[in-house]
C-alpha positions as a Markdown table, in Angstrom:
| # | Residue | x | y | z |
|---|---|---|---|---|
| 1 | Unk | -5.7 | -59.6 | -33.1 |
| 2 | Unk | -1.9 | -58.7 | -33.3 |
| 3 | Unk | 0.5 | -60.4 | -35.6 |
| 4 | Unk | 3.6 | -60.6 | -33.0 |
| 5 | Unk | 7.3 | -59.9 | -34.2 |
| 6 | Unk | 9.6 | -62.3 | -32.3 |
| 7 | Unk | 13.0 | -59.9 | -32.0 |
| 8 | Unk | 14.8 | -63.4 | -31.7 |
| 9 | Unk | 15.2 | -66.8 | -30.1 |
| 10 | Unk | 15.5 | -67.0 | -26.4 |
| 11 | Unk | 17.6 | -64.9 | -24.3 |
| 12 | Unk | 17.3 | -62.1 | -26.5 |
| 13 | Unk | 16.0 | -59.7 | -23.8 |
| 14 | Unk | 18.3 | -59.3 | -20.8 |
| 15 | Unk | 17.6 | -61.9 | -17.5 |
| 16 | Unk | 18.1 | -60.9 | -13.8 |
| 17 | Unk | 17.8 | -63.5 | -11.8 |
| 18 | Unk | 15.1 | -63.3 | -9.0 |
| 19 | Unk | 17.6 | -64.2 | -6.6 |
| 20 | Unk | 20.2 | -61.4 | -7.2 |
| 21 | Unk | 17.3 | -58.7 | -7.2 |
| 22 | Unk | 15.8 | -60.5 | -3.4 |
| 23 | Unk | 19.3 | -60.6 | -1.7 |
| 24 | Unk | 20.2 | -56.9 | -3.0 |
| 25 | Unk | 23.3 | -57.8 | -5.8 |
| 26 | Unk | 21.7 | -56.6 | -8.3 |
| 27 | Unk | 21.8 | -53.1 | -9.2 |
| 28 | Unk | 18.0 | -51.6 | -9.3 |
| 29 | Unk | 19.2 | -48.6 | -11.6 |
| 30 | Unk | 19.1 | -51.0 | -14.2 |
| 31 | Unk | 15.5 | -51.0 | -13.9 |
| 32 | Unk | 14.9 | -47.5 | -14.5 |
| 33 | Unk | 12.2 | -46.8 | -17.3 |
| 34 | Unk | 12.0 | -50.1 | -18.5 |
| 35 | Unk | 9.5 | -52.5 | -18.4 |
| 36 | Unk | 10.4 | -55.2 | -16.0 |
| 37 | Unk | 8.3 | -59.1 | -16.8 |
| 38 | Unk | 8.4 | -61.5 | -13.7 |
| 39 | Unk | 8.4 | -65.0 | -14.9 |
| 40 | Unk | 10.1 | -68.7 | -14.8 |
| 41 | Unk | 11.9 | -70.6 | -17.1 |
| 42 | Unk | 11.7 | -73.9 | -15.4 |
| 43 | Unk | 11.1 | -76.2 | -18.2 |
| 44 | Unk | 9.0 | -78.6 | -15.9 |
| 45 | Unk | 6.5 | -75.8 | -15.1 |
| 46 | Unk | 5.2 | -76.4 | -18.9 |
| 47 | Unk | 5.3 | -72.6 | -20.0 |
| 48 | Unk | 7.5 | -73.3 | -23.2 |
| 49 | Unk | 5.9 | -72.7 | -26.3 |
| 50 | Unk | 7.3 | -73.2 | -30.4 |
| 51 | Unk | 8.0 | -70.1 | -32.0 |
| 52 | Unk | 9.6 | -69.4 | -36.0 |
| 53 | Unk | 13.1 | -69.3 | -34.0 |
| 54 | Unk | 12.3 | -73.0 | -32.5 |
| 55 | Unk | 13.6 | -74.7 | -35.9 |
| 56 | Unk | 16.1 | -77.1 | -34.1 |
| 57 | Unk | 13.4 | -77.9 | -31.3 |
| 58 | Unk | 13.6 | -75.7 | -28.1 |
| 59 | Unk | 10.3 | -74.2 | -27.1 |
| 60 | Unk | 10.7 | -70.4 | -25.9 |
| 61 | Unk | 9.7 | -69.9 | -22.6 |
| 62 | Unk | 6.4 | -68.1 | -21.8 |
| 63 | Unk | 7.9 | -64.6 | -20.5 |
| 64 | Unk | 10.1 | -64.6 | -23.3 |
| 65 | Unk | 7.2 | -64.9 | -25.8 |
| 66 | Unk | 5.3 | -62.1 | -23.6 |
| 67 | Unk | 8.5 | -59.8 | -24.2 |
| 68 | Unk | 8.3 | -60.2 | -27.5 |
| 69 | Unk | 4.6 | -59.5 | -26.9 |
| 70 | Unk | 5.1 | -56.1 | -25.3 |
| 71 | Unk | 8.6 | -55.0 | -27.6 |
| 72 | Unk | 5.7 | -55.5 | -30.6 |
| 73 | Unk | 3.0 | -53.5 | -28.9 |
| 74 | Unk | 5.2 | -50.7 | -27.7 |
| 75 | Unk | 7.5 | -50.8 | -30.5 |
| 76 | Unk | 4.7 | -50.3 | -33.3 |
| 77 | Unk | 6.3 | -53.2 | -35.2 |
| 78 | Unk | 3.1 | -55.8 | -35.7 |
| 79 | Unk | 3.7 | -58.2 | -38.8 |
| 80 | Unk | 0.9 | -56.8 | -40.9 |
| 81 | Unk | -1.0 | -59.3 | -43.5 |
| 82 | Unk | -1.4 | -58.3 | -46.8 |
| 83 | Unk | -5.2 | -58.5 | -48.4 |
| 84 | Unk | -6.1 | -60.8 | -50.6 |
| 85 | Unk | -6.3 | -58.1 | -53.6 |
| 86 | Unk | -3.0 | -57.0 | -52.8 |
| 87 | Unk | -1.4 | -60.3 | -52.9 |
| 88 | Unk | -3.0 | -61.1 | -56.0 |
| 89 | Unk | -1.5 | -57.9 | -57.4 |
| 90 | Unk | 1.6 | -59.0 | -56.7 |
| 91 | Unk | 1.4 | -62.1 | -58.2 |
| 92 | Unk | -0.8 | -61.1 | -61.3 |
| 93 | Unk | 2.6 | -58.8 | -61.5 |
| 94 | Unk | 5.2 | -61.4 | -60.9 |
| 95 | Unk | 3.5 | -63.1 | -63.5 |
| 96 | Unk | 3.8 | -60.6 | -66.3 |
| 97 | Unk | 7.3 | -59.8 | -65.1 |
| 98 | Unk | 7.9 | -63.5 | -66.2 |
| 99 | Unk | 6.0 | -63.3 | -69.0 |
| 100 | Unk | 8.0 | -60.8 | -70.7 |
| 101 | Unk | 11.3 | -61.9 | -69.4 |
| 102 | Unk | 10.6 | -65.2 | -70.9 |
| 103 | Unk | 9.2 | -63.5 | -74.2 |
| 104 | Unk | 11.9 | -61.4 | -74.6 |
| 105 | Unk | 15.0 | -63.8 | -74.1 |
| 106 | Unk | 13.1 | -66.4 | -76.4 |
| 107 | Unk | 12.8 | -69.1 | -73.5 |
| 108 | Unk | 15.5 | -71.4 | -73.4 |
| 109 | Unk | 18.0 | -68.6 | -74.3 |
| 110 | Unk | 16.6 | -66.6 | -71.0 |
| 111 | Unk | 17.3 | -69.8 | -68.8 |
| 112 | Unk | 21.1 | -70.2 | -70.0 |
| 113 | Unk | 21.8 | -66.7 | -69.7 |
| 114 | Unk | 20.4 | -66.6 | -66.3 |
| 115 | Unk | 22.5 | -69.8 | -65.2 |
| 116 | Unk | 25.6 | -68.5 | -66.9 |
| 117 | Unk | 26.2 | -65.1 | -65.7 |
| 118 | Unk | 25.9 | -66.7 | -62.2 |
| 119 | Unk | 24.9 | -64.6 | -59.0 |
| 120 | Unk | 24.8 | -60.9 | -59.0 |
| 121 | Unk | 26.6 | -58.7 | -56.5 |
């Protein structure tokens, strides 16, 4: 099981269509050492699928998703989880980091200065 890294929304990864590469117009250097996915993106065929980049609604097609797929695998770049020790490291650290921001400021004294020094660059 593989965690996949979506590069981006659709139309990330370049599209030839099928028709320029069957009557000859499209140039078949640009083909050279790549890895070259066959697919359609007719959205009646039902191949779309939601990814984390379909926020506004659009479904990304299903050779898109395989891309992304493959650029993960080749790429080395799998979303890895953490453990469940690990995360509760974190937050067992987080936690203490509060603590003794909170102890340290007194409280209420730690909130105003924090909303009255504004963002920091």
């Amino acid at each position: 099981m593989v965690n996949i890294r979506f590069a981006g929304d659709e139309n990330t990864f370049r599209h030839v269509p099928a028709w320029r590469v069957l009557d000859g117009s499209a140039d078949p250097g640009q083909f050279r050492d790549q890895i070259v996915l066959i697919g359609f993106t007719a959205e009646g065929l039902g191949d779309q699928w939601f990814t984390p980049f379909a926020a506004s609604g659009k479904k990304m097609s299903g050779v898109e998703v395989h891309a992304d797929v493959i650029d993960t695998l080749y790429a080395g770049r799998a979303i890895t989880e953490i453990s469940d020790f690990g995360l509760l490291a974190a937050l067992a650290t987080f936690v203490v980091l509060l603590w003794w921001v909170n102890h340290r400021y007194e409280g209420r004294r730690f909130y105003a200065a924090a909303i009255s020094t504004g963002p920091v660059c």
